[in-house]
MIDOPA-164960 format. One line per 5 residues: number of its first residue (from 1); their letters; for each residue y, z, x of N, C-alpha, C. Coordinates in nm, 4 decimals, always signed. Atoms other than C-alpha are relative to their C-alpha. Layout:
// residues N
NUM> A> Y:Z:X:Y:Z:X:Y:Z:X  ... $
//
This chain:
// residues 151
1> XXXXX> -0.0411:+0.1156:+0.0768:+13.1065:+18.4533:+11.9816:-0.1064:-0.0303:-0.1054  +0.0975:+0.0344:+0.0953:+12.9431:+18.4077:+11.6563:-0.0226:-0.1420:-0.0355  +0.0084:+0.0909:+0.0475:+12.7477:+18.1424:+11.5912:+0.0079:-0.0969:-0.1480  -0.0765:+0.0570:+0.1377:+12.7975:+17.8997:+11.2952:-0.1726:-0.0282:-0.0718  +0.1210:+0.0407:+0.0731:+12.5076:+17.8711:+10.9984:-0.0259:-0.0996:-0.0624 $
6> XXXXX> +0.0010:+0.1291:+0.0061:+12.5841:+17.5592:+10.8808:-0.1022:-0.1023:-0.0465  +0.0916:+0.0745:-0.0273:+12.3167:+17.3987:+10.9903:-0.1059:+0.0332:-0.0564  +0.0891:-0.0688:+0.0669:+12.0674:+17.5911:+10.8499:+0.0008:-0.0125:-0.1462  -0.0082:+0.0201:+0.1214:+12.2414:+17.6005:+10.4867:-0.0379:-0.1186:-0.0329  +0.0286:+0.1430:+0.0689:+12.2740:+17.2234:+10.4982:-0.1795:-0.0526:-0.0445 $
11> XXXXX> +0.1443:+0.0462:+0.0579:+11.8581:+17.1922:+10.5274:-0.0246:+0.0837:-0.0952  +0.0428:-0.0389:+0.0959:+11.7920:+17.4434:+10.3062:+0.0861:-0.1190:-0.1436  -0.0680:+0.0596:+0.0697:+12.0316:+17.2600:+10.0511:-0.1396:-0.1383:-0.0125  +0.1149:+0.1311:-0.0186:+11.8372:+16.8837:+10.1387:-0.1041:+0.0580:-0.0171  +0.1805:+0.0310:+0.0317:+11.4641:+17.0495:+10.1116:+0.0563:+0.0535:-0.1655 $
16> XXXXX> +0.0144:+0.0278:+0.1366:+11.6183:+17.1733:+9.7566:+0.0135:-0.1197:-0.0625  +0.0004:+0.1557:+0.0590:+11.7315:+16.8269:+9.6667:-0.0739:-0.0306:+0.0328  +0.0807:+0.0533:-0.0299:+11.4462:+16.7083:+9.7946:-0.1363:+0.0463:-0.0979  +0.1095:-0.0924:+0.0895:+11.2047:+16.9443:+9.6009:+0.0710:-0.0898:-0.1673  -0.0751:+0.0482:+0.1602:+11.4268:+16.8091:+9.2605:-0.0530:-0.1148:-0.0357 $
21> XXXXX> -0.0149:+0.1023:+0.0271:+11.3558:+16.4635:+9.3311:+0.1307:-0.1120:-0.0737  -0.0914:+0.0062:+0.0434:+11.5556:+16.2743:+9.1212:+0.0835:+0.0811:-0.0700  -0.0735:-0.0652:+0.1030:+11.6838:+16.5211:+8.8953:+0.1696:+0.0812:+0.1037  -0.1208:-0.0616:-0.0809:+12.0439:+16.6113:+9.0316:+0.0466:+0.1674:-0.0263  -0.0279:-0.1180:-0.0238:+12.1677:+16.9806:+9.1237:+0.0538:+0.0394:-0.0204 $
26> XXXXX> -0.1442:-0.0885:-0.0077:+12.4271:+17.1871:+9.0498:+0.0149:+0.0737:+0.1277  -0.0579:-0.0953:-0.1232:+12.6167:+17.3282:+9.3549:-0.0094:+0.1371:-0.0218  -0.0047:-0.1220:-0.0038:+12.6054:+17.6655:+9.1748:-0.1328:+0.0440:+0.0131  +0.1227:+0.0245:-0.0198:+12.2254:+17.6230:+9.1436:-0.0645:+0.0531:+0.1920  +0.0543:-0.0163:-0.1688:+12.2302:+17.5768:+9.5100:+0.0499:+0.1065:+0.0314 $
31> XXXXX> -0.0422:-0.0806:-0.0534:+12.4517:+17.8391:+9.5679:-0.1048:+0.1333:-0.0248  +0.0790:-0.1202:+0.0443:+12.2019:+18.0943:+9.3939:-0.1165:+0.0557:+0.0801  +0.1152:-0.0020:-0.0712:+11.9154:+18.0200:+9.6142:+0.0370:+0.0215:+0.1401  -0.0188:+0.0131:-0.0981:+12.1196:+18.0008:+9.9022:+0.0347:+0.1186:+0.0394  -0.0540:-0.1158:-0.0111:+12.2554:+18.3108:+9.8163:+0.1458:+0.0449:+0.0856 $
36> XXXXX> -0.1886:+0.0373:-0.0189:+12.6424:+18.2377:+9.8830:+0.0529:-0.0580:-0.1047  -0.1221:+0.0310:+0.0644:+12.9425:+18.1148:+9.7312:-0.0173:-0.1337:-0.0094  +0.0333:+0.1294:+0.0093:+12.9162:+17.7943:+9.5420:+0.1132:-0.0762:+0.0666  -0.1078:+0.1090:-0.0954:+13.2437:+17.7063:+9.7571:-0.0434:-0.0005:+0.1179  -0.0206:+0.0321:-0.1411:+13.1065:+17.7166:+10.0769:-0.1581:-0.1264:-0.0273 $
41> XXXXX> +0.0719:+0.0704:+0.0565:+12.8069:+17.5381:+9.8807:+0.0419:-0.1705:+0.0357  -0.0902:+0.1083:+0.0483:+13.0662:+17.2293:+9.7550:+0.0435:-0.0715:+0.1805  -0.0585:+0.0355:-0.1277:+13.2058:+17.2207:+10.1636:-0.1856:-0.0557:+0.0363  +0.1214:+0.0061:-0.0711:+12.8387:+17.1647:+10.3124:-0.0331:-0.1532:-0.1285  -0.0016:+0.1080:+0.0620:+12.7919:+16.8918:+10.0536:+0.0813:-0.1148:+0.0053 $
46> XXXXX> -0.1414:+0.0682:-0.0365:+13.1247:+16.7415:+10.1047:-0.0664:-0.1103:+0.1360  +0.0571:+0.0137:-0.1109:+12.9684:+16.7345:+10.4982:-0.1289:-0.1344:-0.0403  +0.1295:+0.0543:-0.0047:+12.6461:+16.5976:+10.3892:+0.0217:-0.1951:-0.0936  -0.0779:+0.1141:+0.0886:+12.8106:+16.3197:+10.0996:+0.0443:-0.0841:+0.1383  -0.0908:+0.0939:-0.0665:+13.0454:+16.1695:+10.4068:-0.1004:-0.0365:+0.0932 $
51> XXXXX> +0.0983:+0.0917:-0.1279:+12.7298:+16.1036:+10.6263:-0.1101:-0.0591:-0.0959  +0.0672:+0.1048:+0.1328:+12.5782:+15.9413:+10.3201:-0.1568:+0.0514:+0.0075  +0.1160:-0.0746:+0.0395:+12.2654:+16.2033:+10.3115:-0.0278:-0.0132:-0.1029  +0.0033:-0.0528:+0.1544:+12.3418:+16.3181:+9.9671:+0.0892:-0.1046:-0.1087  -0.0857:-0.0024:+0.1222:+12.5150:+16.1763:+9.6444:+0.0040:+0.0311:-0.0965 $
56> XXXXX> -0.0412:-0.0970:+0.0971:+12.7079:+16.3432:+9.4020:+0.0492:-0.0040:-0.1356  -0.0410:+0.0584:+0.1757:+12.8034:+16.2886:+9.0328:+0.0760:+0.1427:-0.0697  -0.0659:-0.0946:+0.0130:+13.0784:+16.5198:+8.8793:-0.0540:-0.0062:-0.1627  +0.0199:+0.0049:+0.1570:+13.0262:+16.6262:+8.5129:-0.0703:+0.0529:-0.0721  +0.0656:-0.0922:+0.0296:+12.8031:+16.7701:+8.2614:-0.1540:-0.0402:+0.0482 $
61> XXXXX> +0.1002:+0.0133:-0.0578:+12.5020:+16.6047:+8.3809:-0.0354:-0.0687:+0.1297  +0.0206:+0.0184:-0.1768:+12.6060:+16.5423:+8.7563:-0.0677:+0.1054:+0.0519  +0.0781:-0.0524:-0.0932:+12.4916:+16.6989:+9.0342:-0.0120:-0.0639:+0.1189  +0.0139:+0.0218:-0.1408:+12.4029:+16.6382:+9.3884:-0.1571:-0.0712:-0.0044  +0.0919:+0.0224:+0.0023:+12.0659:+16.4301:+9.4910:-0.0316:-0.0869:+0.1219 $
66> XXXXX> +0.0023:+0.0554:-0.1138:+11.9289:+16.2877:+9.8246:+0.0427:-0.1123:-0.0278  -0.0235:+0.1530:+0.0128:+12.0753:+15.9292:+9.8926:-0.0997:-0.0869:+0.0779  +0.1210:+0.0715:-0.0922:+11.7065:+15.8326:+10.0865:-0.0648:+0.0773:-0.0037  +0.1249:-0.0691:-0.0030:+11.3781:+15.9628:+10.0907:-0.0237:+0.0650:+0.1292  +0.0231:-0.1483:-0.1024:+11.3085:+16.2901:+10.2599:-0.0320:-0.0388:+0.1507 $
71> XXXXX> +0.0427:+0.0185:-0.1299:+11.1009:+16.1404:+10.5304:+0.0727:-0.1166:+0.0789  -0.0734:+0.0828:-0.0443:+11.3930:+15.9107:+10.6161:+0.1521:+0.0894:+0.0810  -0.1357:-0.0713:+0.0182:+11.6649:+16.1804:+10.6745:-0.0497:+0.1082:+0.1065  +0.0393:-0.0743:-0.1269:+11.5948:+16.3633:+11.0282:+0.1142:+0.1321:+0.0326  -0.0235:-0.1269:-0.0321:+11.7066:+16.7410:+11.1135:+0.1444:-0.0671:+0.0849 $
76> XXXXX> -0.0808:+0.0415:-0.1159:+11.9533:+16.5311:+11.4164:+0.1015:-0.0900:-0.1195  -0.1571:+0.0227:+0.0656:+12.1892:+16.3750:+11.1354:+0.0179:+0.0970:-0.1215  -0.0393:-0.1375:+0.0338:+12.2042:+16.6948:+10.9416:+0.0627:+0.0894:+0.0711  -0.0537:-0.0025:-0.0988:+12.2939:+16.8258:+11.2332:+0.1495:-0.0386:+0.0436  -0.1269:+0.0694:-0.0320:+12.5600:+16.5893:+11.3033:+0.1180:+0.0002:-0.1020 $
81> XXXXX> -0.0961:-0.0389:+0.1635:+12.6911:+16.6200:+10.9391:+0.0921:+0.0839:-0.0070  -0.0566:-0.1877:+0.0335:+12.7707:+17.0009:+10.9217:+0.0721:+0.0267:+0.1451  -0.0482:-0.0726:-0.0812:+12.8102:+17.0755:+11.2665:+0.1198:-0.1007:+0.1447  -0.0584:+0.0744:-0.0943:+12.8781:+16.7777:+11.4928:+0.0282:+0.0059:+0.1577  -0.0068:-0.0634:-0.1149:+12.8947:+16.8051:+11.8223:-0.1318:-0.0301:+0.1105 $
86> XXXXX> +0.1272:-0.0414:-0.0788:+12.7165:+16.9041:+12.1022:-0.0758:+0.1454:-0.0284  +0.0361:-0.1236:-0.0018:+12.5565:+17.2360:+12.0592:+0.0630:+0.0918:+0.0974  -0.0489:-0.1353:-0.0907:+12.6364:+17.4330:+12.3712:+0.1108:-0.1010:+0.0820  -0.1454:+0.0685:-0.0282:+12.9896:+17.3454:+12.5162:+0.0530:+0.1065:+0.1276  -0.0604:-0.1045:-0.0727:+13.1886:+17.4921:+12.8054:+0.0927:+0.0284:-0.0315 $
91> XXXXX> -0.1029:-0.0737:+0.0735:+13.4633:+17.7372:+12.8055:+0.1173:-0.1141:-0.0732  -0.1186:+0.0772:+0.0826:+13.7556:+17.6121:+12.5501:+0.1002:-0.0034:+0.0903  -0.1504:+0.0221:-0.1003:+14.0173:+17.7007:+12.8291:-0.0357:+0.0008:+0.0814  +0.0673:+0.0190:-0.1289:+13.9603:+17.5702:+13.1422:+0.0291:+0.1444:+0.1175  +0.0372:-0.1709:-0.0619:+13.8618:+17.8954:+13.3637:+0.0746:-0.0146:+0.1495 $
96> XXXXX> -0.0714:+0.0307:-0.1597:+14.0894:+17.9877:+13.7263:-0.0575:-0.1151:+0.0435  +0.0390:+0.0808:-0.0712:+14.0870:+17.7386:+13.9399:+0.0137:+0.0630:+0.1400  -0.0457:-0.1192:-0.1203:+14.1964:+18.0359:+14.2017:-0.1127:+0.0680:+0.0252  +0.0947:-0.0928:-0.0233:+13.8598:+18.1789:+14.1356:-0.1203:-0.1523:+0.0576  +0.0692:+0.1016:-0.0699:+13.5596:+18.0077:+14.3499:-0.1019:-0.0445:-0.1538 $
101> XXXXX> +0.0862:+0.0291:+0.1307:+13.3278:+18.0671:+14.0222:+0.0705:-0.1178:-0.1143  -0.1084:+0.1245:+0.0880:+13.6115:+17.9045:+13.7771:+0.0402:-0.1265:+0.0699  +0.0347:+0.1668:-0.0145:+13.6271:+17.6001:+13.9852:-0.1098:-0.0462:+0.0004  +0.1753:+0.0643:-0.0019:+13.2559:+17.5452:+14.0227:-0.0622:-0.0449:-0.1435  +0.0679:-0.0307:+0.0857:+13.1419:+17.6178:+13.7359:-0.0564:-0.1240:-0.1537 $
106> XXXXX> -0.0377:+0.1287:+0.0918:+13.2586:+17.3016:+13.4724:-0.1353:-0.0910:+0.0869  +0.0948:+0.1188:-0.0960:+13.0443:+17.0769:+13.7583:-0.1690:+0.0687:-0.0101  +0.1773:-0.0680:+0.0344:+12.7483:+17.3125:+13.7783:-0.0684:+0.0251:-0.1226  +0.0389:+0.0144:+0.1356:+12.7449:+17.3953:+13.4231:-0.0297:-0.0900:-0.0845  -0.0009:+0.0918:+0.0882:+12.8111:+17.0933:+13.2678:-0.1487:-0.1082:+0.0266 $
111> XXXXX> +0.0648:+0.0895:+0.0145:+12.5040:+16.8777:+13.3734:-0.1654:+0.0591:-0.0314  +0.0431:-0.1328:+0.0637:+12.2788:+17.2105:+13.2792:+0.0224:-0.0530:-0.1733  -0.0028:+0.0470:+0.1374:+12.4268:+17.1409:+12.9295:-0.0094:-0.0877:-0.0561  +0.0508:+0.1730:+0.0391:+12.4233:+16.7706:+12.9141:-0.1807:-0.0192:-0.0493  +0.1551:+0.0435:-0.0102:+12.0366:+16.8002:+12.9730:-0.0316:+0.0833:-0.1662 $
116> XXXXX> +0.0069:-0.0161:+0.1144:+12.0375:+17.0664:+12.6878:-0.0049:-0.0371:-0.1295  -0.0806:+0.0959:+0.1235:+12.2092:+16.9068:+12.4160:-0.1005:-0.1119:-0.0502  +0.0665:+0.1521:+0.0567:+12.0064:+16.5861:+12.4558:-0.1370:+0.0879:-0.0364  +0.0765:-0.0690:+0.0624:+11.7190:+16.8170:+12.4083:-0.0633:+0.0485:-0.1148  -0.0123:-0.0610:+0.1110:+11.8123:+16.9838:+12.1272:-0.0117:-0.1235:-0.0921 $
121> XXXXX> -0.0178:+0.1222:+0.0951:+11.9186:+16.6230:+11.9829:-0.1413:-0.0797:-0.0008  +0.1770:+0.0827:+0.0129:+11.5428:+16.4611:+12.0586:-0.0928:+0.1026:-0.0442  +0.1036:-0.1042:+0.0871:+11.3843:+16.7733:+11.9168:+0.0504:-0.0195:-0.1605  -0.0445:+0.0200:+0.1921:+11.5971:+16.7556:+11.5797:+0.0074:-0.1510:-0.0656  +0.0475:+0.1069:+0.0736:+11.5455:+16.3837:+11.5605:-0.1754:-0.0631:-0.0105 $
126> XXXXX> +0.1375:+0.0231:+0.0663:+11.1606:+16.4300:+11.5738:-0.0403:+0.0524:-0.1397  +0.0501:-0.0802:+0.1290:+11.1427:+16.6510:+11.2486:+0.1385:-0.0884:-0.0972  -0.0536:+0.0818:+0.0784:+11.2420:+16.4714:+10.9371:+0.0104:+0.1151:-0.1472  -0.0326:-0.0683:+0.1378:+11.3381:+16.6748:+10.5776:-0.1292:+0.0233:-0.0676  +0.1639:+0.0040:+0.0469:+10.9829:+16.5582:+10.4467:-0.0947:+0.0569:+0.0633 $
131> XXXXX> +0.0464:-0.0762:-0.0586:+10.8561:+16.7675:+10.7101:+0.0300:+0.1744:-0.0281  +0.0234:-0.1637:+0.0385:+11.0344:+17.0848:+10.6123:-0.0421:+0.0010:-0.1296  +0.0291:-0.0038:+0.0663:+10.9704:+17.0486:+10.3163:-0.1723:+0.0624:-0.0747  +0.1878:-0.0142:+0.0117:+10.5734:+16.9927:+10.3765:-0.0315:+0.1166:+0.0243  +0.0151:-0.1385:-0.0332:+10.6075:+17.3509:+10.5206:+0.0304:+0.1317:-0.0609 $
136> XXXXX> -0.0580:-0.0993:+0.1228:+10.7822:+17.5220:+10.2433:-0.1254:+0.0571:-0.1142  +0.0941:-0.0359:+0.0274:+10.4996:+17.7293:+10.0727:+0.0570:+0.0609:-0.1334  -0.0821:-0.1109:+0.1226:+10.5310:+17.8773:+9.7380:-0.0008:+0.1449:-0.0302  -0.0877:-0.1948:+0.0417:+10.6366:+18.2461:+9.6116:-0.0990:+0.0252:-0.0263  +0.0708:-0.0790:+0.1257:+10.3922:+18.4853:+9.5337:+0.0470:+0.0381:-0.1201 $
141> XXXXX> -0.0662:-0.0733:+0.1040:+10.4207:+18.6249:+9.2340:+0.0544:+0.1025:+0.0014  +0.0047:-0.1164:+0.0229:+10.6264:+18.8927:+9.1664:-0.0585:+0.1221:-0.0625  +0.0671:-0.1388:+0.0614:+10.4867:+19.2232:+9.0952:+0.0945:+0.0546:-0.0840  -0.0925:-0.1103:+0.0471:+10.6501:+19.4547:+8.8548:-0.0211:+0.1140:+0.0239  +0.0021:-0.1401:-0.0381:+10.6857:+19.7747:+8.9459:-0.0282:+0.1253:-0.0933 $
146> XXXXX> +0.0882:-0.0344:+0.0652:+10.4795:+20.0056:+8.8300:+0.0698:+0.1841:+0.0272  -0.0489:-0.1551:-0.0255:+10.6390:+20.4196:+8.7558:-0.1576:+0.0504:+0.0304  +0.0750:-0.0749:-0.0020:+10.3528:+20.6381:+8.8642:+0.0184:+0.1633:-0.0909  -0.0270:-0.0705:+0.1201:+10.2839:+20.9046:+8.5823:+0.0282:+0.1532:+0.0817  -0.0418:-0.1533:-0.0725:+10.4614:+21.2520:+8.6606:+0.1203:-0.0215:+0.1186 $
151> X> -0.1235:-0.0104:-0.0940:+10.7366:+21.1269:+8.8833:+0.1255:-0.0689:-0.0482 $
//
């Protein structure tokens, strides 16, 4: 079962708006860096707009731009934005109930994942945007590539 990236695009997205400051984004902008399709770009914004992260301005000098300062905007409602949820979930169709494992399992599993989840959710609401950000290092320079003579 493949997991979903989501979550990942949306911060990269926020530490670029965040890096911009005010100056607003183009979605295709983002899409370049993100290295995808400025439509799956526009959806992840959409996400991020309706939990009032980001706002957006259509036009020749709209763009996208945080709606709160970086260190206000925590990994756990980015999170909640894009993906929603709990993270780890049990099966979608409830499993035999003829089998001893497929009845157990919902009861044994589920308080296993409960503990998870909240986990995951008090780890992603200690790190804040202004944190990845602080960690984002800049590019070396590129080199140009250099023919060696005779080949």
């Amino acid at each position: 079962m493949p997991t979903s990236s989501r979550f990942a695009v949306a911060v990269h997205v926020l530490a670029l708006l965040a890096r911009a400051g005010d100056e607003p984004v183009k979605s295709d902008s983002v899409a370049v860096s993100v290295n995808t399709n400025p439509v799956v770009i526009r959806r992840i914004l959409c996400a991020l707009g309706r939990a009032r992260l980001i706002t957006s301005q259509t036009g020749a000098t709209g763009g996208s731009r945080l709606a709160r300062a970086p260190e206000r905007i925590t990994l756990r409602e980015v999170y909640r934005a894009v993906e929603g949820g709990d993270t780890f979930l049990l099966h979608r169709q409830p499993p035999s109930r003829r089998c001893i494992v497929g009845a157990n399992i919902g009861a044994v599993l589920g308080g296993v994942l409960r503990e998870t989840n909240a986990a995951v959710e008090q780890a992603l609401a200690g790190t804040t945007m202004a944190d990845i950000v602080a960690r984002i290092r800049p590019c070396p320079p590129m080199r140009k590539s250099r023919r060696v003579a005779g080949r």
